[in-house]
C-alpha positions as CSV (number, residue, x, y, z in Angstrom):
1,X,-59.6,11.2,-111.1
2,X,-59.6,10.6,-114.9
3,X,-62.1,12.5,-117.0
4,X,-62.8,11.2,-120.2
5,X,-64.5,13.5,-123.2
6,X,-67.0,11.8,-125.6
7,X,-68.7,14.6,-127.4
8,X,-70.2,12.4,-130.0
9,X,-71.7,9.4,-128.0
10,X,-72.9,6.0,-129.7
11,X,-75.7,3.2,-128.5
12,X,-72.6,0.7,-130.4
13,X,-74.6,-2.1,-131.9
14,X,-71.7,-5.6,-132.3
15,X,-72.9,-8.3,-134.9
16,X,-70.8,-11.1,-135.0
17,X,-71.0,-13.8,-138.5
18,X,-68.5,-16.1,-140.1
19,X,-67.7,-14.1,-142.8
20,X,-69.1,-10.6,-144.6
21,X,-69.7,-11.2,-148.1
22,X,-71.0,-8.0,-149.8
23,X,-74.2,-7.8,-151.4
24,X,-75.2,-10.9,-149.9
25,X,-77.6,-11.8,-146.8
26,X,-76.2,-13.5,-143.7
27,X,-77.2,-14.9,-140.2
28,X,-75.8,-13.0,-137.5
29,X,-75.0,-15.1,-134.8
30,X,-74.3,-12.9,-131.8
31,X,-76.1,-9.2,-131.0
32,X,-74.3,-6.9,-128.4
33,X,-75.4,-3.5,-127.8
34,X,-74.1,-0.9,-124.9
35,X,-72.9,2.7,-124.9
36,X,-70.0,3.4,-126.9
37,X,-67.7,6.2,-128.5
38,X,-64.2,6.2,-127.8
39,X,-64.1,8.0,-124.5
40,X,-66.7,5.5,-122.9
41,X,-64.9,3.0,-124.3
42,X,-61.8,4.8,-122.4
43,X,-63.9,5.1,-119.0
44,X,-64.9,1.2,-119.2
45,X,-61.1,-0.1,-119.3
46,X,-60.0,2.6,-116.8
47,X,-62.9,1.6,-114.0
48,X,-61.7,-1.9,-114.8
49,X,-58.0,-1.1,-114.2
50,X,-59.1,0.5,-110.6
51,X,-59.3,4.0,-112.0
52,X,-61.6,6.5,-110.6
53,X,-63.6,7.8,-113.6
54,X,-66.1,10.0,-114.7
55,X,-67.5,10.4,-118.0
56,X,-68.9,13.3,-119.9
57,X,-69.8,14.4,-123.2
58,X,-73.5,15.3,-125.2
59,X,-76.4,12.8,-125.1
60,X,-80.0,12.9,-126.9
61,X,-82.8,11.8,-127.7
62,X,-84.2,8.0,-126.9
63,X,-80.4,6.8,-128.0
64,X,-79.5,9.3,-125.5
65,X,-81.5,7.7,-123.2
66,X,-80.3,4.0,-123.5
67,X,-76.8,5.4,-123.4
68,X,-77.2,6.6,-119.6
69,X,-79.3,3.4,-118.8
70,X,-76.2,1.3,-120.2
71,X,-73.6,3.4,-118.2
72,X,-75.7,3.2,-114.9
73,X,-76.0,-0.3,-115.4
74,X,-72.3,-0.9,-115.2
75,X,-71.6,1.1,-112.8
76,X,-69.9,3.8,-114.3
77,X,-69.9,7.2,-113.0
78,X,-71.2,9.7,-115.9
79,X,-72.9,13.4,-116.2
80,X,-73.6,14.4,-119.5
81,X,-75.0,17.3,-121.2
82,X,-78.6,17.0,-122.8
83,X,-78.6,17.8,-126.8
84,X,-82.1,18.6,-128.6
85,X,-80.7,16.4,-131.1
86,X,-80.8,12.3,-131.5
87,X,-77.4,10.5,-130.2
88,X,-75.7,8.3,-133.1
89,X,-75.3,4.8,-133.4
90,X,-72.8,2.9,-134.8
91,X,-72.5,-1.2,-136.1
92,X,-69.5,-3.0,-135.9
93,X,-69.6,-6.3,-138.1
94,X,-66.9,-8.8,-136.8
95,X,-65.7,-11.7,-138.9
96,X,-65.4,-14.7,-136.4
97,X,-63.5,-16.9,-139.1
98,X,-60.6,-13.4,-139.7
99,X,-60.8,-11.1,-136.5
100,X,-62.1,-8.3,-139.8
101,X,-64.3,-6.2,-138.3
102,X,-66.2,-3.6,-140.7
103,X,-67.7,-0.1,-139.0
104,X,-70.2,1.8,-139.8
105,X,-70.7,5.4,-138.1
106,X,-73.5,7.6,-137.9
107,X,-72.5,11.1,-138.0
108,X,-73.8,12.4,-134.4
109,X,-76.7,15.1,-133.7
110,X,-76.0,18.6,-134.8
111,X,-75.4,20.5,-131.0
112,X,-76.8,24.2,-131.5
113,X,-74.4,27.1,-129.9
114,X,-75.7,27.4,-127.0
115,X,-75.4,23.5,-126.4
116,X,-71.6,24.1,-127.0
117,X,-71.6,26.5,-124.7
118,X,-73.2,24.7,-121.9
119,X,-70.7,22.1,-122.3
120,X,-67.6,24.1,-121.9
121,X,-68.6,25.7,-118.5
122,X,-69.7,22.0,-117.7
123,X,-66.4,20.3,-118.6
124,X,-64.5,23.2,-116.9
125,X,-66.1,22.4,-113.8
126,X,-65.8,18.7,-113.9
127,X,-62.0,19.1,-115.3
128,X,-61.4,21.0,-111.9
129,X,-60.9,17.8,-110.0
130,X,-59.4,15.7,-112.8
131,X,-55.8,14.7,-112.9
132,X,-56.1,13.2,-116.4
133,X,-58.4,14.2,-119.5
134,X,-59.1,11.9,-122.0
135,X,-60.2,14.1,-125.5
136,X,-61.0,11.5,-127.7
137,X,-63.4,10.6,-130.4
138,X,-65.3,12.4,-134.2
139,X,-66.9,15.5,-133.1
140,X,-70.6,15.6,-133.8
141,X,-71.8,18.4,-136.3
142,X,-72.3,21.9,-134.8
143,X,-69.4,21.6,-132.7
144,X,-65.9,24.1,-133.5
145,X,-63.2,22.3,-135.5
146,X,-61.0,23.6,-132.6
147,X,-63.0,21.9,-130.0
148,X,-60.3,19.8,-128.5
149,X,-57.6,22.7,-127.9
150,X,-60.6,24.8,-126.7
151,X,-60.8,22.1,-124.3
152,X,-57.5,21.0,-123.4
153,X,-56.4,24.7,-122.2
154,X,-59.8,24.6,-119.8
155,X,-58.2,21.5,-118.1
156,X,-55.8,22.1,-115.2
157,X,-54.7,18.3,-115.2
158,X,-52.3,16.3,-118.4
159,X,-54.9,16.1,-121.0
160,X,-54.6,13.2,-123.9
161,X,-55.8,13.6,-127.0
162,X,-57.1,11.1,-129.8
163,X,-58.4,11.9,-132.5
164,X,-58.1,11.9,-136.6
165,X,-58.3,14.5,-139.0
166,X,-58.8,18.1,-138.7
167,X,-60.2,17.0,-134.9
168,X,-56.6,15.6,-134.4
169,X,-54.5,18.7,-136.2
170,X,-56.7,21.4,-134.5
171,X,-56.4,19.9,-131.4
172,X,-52.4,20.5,-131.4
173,X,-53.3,24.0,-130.7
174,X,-54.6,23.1,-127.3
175,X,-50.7,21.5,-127.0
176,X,-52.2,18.2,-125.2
177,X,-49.4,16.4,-123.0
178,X,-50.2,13.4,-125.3
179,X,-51.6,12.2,-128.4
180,X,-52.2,8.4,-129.4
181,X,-52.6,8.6,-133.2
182,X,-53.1,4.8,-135.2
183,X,-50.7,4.9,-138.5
184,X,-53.5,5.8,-140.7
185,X,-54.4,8.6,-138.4
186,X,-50.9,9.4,-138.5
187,X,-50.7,9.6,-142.3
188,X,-53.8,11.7,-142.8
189,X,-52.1,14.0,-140.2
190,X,-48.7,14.4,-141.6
191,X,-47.0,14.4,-145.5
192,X,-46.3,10.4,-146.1
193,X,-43.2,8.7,-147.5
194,X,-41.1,9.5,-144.4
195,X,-40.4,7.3,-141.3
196,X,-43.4,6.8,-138.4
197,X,-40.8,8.7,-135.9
198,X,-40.3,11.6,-138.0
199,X,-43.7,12.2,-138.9
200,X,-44.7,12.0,-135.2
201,X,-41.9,14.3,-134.4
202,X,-43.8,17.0,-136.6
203,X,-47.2,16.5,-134.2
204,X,-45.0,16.9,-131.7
205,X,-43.4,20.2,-133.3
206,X,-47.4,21.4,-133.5
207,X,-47.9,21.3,-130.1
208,X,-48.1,17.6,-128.7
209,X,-46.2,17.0,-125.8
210,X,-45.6,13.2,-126.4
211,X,-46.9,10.9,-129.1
212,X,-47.6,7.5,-128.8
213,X,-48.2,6.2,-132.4
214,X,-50.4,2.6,-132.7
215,X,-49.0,0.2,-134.8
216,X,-51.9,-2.5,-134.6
217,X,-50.3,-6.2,-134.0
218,X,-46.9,-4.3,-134.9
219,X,-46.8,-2.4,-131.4
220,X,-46.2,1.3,-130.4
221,X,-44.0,3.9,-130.9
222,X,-43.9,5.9,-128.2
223,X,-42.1,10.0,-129.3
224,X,-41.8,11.8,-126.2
225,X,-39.9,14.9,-124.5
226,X,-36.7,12.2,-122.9
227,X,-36.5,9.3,-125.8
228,X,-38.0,7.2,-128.0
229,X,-39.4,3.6,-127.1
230,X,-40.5,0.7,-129.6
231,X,-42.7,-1.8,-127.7
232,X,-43.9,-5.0,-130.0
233,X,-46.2,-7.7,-128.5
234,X,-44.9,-11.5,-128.5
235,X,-48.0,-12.9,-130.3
236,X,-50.7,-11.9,-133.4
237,X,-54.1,-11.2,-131.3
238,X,-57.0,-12.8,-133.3
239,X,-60.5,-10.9,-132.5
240,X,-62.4,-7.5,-132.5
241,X,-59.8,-4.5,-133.0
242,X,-62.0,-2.0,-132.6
243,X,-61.4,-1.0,-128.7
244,X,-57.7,-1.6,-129.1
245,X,-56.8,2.3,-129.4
246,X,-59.1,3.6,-127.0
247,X,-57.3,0.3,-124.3
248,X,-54.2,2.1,-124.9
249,X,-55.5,5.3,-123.8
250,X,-56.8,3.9,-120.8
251,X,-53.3,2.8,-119.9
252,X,-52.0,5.9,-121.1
253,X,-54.3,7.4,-119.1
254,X,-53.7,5.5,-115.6
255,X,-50.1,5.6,-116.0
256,X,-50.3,9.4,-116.2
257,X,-52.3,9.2,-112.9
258,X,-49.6,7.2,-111.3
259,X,-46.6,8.8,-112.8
260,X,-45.0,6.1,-114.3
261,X,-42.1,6.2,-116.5
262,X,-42.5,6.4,-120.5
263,X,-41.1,2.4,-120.9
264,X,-43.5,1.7,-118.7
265,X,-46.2,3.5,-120.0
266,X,-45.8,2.0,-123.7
267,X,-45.3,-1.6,-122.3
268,X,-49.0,-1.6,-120.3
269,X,-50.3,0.4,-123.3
270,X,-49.2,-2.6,-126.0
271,X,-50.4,-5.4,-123.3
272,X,-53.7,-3.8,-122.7
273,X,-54.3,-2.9,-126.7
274,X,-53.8,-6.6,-127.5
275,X,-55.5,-8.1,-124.6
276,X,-58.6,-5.5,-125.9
277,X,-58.5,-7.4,-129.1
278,X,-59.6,-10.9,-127.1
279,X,-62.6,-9.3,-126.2
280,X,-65.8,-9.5,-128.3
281,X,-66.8,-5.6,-127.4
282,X,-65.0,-2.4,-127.9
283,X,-64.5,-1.4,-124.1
284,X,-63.4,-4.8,-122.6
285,X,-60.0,-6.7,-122.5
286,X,-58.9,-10.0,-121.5
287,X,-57.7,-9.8,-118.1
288,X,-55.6,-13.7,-117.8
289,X,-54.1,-12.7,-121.4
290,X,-53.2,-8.8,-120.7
291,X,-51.6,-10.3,-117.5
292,X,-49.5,-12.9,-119.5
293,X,-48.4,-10.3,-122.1
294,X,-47.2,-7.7,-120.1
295,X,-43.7,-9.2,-119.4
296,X,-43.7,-10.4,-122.8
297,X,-43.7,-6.7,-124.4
298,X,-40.2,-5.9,-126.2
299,X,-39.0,-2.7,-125.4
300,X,-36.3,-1.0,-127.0
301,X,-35.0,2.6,-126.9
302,X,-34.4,3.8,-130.1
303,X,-32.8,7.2,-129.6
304,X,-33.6,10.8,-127.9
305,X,-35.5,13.1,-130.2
306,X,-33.5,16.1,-131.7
């Protein structure tokens, strides 16, 4: 079973118009709304790989509330912990006429100690029976910088971890089996001005097990304990980037589950990252295009880490 961690839960609200042009009004063609943050958005792409997965995290409020209505809705198995607090939401803002898509987060309810420390025998009980752990997502206020490592040594399974900023670099402590940093994420995590594999060999000196760095329409590079692998997709995707990372985790995740090899692993990852960009909502993927891609992937080794 794959668990998947989304301590900062959204109600993600998706306008679609031609093109944002700021200061100015617009006509927003297309409204989607459904429960979001990155570990939903996770659980959604796993159930639809054939993953058995179970979802967890903090929920509050009426937001809360329309969060659990979306997941039972779609079928998707969940048991959250209840927050006094209000559960964010977030609006994405796609450009139909670029593929841009412009986000803007609310910062989460505060969770009180206690709250904390309901989750943690929660999660510990859930993680019992998980295989895979999927850390991933901002951490709402209230929670310990070092949430993620507290975490990831509860978990008897592989745990992955994705994450940015002092979320992603206190996490390391937990030494997660793997962490998907974007390049930006990478950057804000490590000293610049030095090449991606380098700079992911330093997460990897802090305590990641393997890193699997995403390049947007460049690919992945994939850093891990028997080689590195550069995987590049055949085509520029056109669409709604947003779910990409978390597609990848999913992949990462299931291929984790079934044991598959690290070329493997990176190929599915790229496939399913660019297939998620055909999709109008972060937590969907295009299942005729992620099936054309995949033995389109390039894959190369590069070398074996020093």
């Amino acid at each position: 079973m794959i668990l998947t961690v989304t301590l900062n839960a959204a109600l993600d609200v998706t306008y679609e118009v031609g093109a944002l042009e700021r200061g100015e009004s617009h006509r927003v063609g297309v409204v989607r709304e459904r429960a979001g943050g990155k570990g939903i958005n996770v659980a959604r792409v796993a159930r639809a790989l054939g993953c058995e997965v179970t979802a967890t995290g903090f929920a509050g409020g009426v937001v809360g509330e329309l969060i659990r209505d979306d997941l039972r809705g779609s079928g998707i198995v969940h048991d959250f912990v209840t927050v006094s607090g209000t559960s964010r939401r977030t609006l994405t803002v796609v450009e139909t006429e670029s593929g841009e898509a412009t986000v803007l987060n609310e910062a989460g309810p505060r969770v009180l100690p206690e709250e904390w420390r309901a989750f943690l025998g929660h999660f510990g009980a859930l993680a019992a029976s998980a295989s895979v752990v999927v850390l991933s997502g901002s951490l709402p206020p209230g929670v310990p910088v070092d949430a993620y490592a507290e975490l990831a040594r509860l978990a008897p399974g592989r745990v992955v971890l994705d994450a940015d900023g002092t979320a992603l670099t206190e996490g390391l402590r937990g030494r997660p089996d793997v962490v998907k940093p974007n390049a930006d994420e990478l950057t804000r995590a490590t000293a610049a001005g030095r090449p991606v594999a380098e700079r992911a060999g330093e997460l990897r000196d802090a305590g990641a097990g393997t890193v699997l760095v995403s390049l947007g329409a460049d690919g992945m590079l994939a850093v891990t304990p028997d080689g590195v692998w550069r995987a590049v997709p055949p085509e520029v995707v056109v669409g709604n980037p947003t779910g990409a990372g978390d597609a990848a985790v999913a992949a990462t995740a299931r291929a984790l589950l079934l044991g598959r090899p690290w070329d493997e692993l990176v190929r599915d990852a790229v496939a399913l990252s660019a297939a998620a960009v055909a999709a109008p909502v972060a937590g969907d993927f295009d299942p005729d295009l992620y099936v054309r891609l995949l033995p389109e992937i390039a894959i190369e080794g590069l070398s074996c880490p020093s």
